[in-house]
PDB file of N, CA, C and O in Angstrom:
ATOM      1  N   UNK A   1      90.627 112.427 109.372  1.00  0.00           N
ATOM      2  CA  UNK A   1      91.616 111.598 110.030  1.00  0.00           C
ATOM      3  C   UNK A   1      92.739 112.466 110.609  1.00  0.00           C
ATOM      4  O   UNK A   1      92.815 112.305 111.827  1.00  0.00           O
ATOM      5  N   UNK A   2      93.847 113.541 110.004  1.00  0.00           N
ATOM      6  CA  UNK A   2      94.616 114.366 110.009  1.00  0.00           C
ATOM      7  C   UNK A   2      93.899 115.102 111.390  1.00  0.00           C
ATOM      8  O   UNK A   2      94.804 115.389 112.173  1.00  0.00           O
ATOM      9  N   UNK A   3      92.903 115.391 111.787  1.00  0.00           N
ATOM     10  CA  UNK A   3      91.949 116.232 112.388  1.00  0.00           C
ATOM     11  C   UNK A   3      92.456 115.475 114.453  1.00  0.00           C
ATOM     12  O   UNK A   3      93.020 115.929 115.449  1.00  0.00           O
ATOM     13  N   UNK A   4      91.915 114.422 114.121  1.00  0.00           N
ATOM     14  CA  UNK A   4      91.730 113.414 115.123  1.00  0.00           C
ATOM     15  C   UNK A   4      93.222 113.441 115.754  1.00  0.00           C
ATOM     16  O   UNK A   4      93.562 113.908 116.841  1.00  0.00           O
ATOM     17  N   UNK A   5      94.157 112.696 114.589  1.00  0.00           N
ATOM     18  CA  UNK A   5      95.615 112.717 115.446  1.00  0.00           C
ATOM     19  C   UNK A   5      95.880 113.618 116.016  1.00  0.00           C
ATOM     20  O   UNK A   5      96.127 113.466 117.212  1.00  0.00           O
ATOM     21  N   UNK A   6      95.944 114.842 115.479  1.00  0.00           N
ATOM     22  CA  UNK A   6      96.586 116.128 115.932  1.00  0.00           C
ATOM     23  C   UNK A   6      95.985 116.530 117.151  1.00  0.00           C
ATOM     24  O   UNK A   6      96.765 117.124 117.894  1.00  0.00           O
ATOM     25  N   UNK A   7      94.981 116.403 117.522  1.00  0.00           N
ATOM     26  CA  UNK A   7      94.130 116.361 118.467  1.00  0.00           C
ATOM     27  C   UNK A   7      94.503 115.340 119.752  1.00  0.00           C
ATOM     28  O   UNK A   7      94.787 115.611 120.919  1.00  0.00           O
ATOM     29  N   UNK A   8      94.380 114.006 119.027  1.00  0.00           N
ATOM     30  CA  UNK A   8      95.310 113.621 120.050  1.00  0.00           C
ATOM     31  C   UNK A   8      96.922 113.406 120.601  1.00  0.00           C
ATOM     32  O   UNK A   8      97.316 112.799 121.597  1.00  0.00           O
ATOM     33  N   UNK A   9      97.488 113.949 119.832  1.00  0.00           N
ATOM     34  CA  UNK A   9      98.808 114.306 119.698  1.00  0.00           C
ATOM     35  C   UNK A   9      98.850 115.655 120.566  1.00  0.00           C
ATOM     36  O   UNK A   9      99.867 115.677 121.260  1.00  0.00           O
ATOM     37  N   UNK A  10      98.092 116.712 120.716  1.00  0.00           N
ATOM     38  CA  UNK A  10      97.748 117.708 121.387  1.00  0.00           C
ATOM     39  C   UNK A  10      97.589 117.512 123.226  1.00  0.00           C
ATOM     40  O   UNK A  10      98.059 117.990 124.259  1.00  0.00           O
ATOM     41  N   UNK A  11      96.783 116.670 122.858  1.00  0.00           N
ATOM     42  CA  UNK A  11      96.112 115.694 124.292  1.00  0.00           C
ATOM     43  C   UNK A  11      96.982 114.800 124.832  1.00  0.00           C
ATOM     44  O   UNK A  11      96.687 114.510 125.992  1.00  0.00           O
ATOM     45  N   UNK A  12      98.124 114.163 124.325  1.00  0.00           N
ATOM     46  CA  UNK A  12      99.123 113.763 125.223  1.00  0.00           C
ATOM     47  C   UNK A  12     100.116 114.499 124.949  1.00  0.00           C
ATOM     48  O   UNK A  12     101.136 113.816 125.040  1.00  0.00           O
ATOM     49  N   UNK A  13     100.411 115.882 124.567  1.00  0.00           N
ATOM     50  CA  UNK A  13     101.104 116.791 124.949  1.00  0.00           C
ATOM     51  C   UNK A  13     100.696 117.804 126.199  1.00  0.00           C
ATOM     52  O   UNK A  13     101.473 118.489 126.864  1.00  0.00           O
ATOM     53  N   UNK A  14      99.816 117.742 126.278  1.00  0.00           N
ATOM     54  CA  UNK A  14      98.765 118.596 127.501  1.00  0.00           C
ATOM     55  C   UNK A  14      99.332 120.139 126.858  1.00  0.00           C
ATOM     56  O   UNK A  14      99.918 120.843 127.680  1.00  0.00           O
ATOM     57  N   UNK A  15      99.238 120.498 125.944  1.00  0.00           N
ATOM     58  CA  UNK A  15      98.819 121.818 124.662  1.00  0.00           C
ATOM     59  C   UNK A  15      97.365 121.764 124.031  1.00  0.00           C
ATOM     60  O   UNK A  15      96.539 120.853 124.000  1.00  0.00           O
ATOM     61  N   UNK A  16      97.338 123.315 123.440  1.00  0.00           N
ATOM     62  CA  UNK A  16      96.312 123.375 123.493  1.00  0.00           C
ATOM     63  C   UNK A  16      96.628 124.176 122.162  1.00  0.00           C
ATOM     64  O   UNK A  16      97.846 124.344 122.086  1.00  0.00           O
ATOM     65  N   UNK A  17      95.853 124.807 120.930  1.00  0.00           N
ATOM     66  CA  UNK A  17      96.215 124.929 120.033  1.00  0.00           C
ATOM     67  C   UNK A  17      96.708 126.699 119.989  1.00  0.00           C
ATOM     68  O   UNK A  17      96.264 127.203 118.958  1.00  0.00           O
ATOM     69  N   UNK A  18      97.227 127.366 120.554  1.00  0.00           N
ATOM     70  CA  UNK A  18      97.760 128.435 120.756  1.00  0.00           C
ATOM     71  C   UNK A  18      98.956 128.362 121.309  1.00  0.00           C
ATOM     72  O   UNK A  18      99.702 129.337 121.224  1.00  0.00           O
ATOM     73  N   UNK A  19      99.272 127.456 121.829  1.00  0.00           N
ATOM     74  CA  UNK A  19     100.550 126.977 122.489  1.00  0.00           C
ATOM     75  C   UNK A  19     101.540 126.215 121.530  1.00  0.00           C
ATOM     76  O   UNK A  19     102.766 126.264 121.425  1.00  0.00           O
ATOM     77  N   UNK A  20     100.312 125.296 120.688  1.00  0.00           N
ATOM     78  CA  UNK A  20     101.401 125.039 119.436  1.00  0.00           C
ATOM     79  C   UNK A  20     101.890 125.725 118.756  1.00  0.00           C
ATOM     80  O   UNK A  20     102.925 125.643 118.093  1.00  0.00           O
ATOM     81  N   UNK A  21     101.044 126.584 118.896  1.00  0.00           N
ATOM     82  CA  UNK A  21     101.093 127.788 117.562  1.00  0.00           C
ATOM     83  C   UNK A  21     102.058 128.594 117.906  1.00  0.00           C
ATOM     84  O   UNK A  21     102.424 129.287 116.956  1.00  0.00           O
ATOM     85  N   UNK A  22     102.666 128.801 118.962  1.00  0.00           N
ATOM     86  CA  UNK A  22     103.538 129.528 119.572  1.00  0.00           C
ATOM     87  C   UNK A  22     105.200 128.783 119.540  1.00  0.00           C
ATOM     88  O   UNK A  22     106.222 129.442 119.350  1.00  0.00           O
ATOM     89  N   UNK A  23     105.158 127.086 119.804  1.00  0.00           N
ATOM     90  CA  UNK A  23     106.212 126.552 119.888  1.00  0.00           C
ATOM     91  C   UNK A  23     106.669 125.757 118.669  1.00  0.00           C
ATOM     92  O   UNK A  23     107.695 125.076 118.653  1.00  0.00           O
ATOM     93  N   UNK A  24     105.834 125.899 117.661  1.00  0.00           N
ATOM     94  CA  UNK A  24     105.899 125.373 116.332  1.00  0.00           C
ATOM     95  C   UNK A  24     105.801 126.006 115.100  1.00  0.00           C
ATOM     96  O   UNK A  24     105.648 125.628 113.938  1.00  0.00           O
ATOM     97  N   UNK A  25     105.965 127.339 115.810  1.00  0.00           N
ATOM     98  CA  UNK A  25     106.090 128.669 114.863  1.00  0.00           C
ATOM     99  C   UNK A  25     105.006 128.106 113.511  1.00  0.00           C
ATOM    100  O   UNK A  25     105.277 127.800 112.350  1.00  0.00           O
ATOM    101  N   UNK A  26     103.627 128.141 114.307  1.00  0.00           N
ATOM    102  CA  UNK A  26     102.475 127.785 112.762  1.00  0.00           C
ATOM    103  C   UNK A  26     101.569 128.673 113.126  1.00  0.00           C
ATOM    104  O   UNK A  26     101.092 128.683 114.261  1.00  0.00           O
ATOM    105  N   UNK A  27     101.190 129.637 112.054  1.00  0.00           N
ATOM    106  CA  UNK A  27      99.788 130.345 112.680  1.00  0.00           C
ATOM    107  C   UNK A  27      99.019 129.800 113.075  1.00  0.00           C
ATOM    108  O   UNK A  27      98.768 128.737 112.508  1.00  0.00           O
ATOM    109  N   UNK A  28      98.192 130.194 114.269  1.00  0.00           N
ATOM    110  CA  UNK A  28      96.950 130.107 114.866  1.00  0.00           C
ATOM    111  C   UNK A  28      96.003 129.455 113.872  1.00  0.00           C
ATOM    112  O   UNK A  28      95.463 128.353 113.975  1.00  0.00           O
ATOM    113  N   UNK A  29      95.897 130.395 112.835  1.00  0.00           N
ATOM    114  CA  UNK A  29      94.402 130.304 111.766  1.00  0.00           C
ATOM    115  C   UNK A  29      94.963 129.166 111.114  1.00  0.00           C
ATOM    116  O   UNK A  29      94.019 128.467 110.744  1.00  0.00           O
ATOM    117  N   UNK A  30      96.010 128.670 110.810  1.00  0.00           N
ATOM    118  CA  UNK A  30      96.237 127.278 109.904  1.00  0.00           C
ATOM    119  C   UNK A  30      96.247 126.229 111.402  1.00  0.00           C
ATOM    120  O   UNK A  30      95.886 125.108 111.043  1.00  0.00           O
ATOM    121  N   UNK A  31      96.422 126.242 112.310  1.00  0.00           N
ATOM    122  CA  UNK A  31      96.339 125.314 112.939  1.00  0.00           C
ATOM    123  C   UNK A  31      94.388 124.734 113.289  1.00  0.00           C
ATOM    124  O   UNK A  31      93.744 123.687 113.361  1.00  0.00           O
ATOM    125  N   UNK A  32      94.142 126.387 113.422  1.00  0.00           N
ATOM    126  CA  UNK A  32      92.633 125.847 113.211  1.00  0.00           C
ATOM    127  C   UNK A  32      91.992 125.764 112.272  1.00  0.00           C
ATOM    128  O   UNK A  32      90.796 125.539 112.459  1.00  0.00           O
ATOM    129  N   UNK A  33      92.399 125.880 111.107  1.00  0.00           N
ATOM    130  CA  UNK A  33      92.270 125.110 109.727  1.00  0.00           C
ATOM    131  C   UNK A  33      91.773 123.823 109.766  1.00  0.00           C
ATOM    132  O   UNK A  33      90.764 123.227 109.388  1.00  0.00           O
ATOM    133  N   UNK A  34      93.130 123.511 110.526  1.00  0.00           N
ATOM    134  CA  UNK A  34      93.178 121.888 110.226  1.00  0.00           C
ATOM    135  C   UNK A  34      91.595 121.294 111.432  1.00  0.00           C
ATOM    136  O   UNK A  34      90.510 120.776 111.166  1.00  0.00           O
ATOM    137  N   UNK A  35      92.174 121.671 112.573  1.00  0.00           N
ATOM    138  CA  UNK A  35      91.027 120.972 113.582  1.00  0.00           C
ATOM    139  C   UNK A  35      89.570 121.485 113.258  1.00  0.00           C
ATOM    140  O   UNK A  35      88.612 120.999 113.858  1.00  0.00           O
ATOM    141  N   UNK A  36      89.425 122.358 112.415  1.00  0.00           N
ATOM    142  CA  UNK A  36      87.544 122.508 111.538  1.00  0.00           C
ATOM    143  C   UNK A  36      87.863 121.468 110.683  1.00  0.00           C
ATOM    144  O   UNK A  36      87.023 120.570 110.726  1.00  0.00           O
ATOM    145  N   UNK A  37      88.789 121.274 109.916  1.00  0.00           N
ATOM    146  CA  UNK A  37      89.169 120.307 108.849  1.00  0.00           C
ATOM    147  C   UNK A  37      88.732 120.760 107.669  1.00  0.00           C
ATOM    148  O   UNK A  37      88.059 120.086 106.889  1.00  0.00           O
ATOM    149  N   UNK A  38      89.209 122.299 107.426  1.00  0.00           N
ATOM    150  CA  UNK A  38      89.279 122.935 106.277  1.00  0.00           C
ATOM    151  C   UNK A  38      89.827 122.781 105.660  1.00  0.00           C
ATOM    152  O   UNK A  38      89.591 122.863 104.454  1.00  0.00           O
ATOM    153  N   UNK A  39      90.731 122.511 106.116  1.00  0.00           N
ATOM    154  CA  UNK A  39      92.592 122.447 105.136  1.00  0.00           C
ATOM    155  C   UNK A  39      93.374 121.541 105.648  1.00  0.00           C
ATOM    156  O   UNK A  39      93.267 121.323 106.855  1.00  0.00           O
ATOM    157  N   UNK A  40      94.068 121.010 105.086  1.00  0.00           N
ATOM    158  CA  UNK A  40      95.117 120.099 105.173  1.00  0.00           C
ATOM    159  C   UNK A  40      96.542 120.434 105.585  1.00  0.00           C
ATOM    160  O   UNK A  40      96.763 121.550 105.116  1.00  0.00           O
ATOM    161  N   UNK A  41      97.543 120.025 106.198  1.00  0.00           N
ATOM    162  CA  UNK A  41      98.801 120.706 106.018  1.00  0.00           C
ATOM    163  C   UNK A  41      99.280 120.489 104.536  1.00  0.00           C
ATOM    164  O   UNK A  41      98.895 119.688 103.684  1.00  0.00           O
ATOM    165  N   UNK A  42     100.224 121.442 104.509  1.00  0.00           N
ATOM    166  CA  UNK A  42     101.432 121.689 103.271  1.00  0.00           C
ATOM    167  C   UNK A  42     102.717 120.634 103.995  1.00  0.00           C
ATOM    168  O   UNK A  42     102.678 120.084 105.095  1.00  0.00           O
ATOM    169  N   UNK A  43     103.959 120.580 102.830  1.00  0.00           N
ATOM    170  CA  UNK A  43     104.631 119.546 103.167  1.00  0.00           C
ATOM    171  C   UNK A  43     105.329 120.800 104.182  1.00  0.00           C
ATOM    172  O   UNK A  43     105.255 120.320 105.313  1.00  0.00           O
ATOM    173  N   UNK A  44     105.948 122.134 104.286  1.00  0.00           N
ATOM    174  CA  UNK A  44     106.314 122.681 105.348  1.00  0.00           C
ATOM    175  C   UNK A  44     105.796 122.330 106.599  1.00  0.00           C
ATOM    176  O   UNK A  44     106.383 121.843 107.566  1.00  0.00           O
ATOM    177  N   UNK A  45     104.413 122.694 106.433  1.00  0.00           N
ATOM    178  CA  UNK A  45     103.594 122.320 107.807  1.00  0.00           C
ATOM    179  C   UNK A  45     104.117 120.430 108.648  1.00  0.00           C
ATOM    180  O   UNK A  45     104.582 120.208 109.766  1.00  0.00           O
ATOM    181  N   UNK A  46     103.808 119.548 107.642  1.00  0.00           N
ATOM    182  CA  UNK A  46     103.794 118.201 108.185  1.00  0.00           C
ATOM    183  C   UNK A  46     105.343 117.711 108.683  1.00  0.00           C
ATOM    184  O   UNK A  46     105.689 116.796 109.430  1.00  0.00           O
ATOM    185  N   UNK A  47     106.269 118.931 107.787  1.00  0.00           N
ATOM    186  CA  UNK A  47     107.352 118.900 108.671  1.00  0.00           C
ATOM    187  C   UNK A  47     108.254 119.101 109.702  1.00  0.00           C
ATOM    188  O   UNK A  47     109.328 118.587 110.015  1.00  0.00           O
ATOM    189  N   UNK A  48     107.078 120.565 110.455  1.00  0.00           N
ATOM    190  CA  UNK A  48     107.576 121.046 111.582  1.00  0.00           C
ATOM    191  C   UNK A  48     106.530 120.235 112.636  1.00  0.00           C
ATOM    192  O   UNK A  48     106.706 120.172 113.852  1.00  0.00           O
ATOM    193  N   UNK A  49     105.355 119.602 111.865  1.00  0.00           N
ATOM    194  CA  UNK A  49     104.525 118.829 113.065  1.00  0.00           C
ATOM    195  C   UNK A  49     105.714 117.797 113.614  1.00  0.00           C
ATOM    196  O   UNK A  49     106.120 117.782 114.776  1.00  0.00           O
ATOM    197  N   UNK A  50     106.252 116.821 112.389  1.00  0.00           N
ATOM    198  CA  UNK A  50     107.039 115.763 112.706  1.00  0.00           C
ATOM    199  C   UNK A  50     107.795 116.061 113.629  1.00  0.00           C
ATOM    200  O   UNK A  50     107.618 115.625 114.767  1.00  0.00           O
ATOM    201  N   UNK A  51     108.729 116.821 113.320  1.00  0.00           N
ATOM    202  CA  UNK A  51     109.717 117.393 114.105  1.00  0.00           C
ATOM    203  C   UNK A  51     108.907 117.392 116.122  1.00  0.00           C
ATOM    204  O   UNK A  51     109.026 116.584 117.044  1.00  0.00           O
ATOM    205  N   UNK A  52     108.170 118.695 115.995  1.00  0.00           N
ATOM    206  CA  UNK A  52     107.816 118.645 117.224  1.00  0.00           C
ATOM    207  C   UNK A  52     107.371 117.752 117.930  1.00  0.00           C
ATOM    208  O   UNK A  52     107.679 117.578 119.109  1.00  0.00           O
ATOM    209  N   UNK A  53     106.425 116.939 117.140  1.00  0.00           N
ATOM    210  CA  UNK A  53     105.865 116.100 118.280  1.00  0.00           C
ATOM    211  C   UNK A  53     106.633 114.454 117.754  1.00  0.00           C
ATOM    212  O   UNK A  53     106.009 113.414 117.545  1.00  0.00           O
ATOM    213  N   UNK A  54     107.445 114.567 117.693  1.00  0.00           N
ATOM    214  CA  UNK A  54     108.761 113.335 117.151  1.00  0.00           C
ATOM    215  C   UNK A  54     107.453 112.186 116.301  1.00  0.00           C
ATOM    216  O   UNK A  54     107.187 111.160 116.927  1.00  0.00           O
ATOM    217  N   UNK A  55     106.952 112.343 115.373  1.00  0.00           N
ATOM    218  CA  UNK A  55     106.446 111.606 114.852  1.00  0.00           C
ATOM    219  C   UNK A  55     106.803 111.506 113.210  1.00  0.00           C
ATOM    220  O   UNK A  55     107.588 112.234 112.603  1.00  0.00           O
ATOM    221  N   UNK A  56     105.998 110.389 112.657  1.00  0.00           N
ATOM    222  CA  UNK A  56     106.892 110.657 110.591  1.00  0.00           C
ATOM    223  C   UNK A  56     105.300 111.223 110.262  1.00  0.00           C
ATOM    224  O   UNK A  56     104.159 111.241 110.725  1.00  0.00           O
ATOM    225  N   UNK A  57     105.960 111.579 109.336  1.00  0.00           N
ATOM    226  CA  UNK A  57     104.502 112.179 108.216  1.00  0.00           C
ATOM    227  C   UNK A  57     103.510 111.269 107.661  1.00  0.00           C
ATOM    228  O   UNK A  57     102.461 111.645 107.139  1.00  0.00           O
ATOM    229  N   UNK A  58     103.956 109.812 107.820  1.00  0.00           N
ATOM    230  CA  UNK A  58     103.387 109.198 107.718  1.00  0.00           C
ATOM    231  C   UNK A  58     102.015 108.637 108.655  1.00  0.00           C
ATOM    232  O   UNK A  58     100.924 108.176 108.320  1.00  0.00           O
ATOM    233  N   UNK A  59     102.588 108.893 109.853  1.00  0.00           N
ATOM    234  CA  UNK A  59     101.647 108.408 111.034  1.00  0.00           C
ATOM    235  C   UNK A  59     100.007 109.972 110.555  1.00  0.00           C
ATOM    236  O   UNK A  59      98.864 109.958 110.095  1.00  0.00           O
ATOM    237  N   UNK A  60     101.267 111.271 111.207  1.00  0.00           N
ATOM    238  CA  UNK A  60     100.516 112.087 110.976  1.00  0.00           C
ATOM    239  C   UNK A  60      99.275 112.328 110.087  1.00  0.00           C
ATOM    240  O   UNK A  60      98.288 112.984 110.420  1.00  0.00           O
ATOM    241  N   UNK A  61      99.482 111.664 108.839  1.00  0.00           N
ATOM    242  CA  UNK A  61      98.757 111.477 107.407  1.00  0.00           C
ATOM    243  C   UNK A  61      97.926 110.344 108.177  1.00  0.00           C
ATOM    244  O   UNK A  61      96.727 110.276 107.910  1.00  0.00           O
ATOM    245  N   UNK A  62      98.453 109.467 109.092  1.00  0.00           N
ATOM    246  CA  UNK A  62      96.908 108.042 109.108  1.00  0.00           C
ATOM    247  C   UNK A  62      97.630 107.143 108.126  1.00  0.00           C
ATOM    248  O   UNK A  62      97.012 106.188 107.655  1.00  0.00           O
ATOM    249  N   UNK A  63      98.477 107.295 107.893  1.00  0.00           N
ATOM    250  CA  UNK A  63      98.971 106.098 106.616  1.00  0.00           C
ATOM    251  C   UNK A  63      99.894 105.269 107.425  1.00  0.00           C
ATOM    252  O   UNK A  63     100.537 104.491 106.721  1.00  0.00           O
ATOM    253  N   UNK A  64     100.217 105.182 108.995  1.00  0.00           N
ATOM    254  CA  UNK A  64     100.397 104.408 109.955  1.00  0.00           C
ATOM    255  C   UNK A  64     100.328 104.363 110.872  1.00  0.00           C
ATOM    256  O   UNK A  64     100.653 105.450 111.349  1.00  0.00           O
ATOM    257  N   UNK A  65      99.858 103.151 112.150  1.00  0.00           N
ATOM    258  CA  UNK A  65      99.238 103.072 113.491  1.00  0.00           C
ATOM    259  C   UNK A  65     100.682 103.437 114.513  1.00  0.00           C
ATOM    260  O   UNK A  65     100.634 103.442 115.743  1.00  0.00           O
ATOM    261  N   UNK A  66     101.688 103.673 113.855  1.00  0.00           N
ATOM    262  CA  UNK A  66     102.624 103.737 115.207  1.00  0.00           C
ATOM    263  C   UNK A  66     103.392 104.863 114.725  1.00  0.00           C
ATOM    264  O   UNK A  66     103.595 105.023 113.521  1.00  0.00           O
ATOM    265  N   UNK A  67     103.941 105.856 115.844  1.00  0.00           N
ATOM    266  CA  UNK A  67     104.648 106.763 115.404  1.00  0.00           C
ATOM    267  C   UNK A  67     105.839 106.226 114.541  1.00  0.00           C
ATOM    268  O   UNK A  67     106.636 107.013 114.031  1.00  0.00           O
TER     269      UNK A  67
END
């Protein structure tokens, strides 16, 4: 689920995952962590997602349909 949003959260940012990785100060290899869906974020991580792409941790998580 975590996999999908970010993805499309990516896709109406028109970024691409090196670009996040660059403006969201997250390594590369944890960002593609997540989109293989190896790993999960940490609460650091789900807090600089929020931040950037103005969403709650909640949406991010799938635990709600609206930002």
């Amino acid at each position: 689920m975590f996999k999908e949003i970010l993805l499309d959260l990516l896709k109406e940012k028109g970024l691409n995952q090196n670009q996040l990785s660059k403006q969201a100060d997250i390594p590369l290899t944890t960002i593609s962590g997540w989109i293989n869906a190896n790993r999960l974020p940490d609460y650091n991580a789900l807090r600089k997602l929020s931040i950037f792409f103005d969403v709650s941790a909640d949406y991010l998580l799938g635990l709600k349909d609206e930002y």
